[in-house]
N, C-alpha and C positions, 0 to 999 in steps of 0.2 A: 541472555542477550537483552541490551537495554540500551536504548539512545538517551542522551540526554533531549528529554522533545521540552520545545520550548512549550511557552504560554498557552498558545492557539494552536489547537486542533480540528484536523476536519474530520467530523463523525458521520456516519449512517447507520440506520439500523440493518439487522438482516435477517432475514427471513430462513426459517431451514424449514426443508420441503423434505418430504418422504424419499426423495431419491438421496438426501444427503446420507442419509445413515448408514451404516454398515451392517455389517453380520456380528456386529459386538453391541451394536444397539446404540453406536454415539455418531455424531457426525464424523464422515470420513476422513482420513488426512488430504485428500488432493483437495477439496471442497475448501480447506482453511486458504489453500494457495490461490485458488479460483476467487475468493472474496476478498484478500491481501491485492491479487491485482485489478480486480473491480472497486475496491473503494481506492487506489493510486489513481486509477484514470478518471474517476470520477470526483478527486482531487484536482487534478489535472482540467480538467474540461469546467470547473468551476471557478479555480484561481487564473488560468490563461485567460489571456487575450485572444477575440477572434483572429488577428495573425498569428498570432502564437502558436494559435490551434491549429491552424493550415499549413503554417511550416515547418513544424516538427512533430518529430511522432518519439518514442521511448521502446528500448527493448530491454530485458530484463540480462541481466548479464551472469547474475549469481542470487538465488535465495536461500535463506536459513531458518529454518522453520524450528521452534522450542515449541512442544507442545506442554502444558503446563495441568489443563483440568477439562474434562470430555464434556462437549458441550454435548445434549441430548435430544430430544424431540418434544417439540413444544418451549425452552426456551427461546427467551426475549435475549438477542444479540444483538450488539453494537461492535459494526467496525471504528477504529478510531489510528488515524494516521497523522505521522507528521515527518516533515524533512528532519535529514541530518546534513554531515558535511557530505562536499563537492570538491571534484579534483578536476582538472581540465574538462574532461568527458563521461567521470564515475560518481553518479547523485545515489548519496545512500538515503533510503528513505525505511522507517519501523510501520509497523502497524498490528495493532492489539484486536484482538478478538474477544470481547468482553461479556462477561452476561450483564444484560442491563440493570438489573435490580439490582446487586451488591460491587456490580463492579471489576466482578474475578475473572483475574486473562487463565483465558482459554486458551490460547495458542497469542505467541510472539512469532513476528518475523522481521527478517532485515530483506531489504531486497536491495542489488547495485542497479541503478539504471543507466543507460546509455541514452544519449540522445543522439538523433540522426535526423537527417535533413528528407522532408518529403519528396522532395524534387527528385535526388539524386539517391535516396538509399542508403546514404550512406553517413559515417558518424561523423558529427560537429560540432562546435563549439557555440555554446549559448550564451546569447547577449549580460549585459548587467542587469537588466529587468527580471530576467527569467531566473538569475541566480539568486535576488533579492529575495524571491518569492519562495523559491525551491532547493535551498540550503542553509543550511547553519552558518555557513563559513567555509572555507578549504581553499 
């Protein structure tokens, strides 16, 4: 699974903590999901606008998680995300889970998101600013 992600990415690192591990000794699989949609929101709350922020919120509609190579304890992780395409109401967005030194994904995921309206709960349609920002195209 592979987006074409353009240019510019928004990175962070991550931290794996003693609870991320498992009984196999690598980080968990839900822990990759849990950091897929911490660094989207914190995409999110970095590229919006303070209206932006207060009128809409995002729900995840569908994830696809590849995991590719067990990240362990004690490495240095970088999440690294970016938009893909947008249809009316469905923003696909990837984001890589990397080891920071060489660069090797750890886990890919796609995720669909939905947007919806603070006010009302419920799903709508976003302006041309917000698509500019939060899509490829579609």
């Amino acid at each position: 699974m592979t987006g074409d992600a353009p240019a510019a990415r928004f990175e962070r690192p991550l931290e794996v903590l003693a609870s991320d591990i498992d009984g196999l000794g690598h980080v968990n699989n839900v822990v990759y999901l849990r950091w897929a949609q911490d660094v989207a929101t914190a995409h999110w709350d970095a590229a919006a606008t303070p209206t932006q922020r207060e009128t809409l919120a995002w729900i995840a509609l569908r994830h696809e998680i590849d995991y590719k190579h067990p990240a362990l304890p004690g490495d240095a992780l970088l999440a690294s995300t970016w938009v893909g395409s947008a249809e009316a109401v469905r923003f696909e967005r990837f984001v890589e889970i990397l080891r920071a030194g060489d660069r090797k994904v750890c886990a890919a995921v796609r995720t669909i998101w939905c947007p919806i309206s603070r006010a009302t709960g419920k799903v709508t349609r976003v302006d041309d600013a917000v698509r500019r920002v939060f899509s490829t195209g579609g």
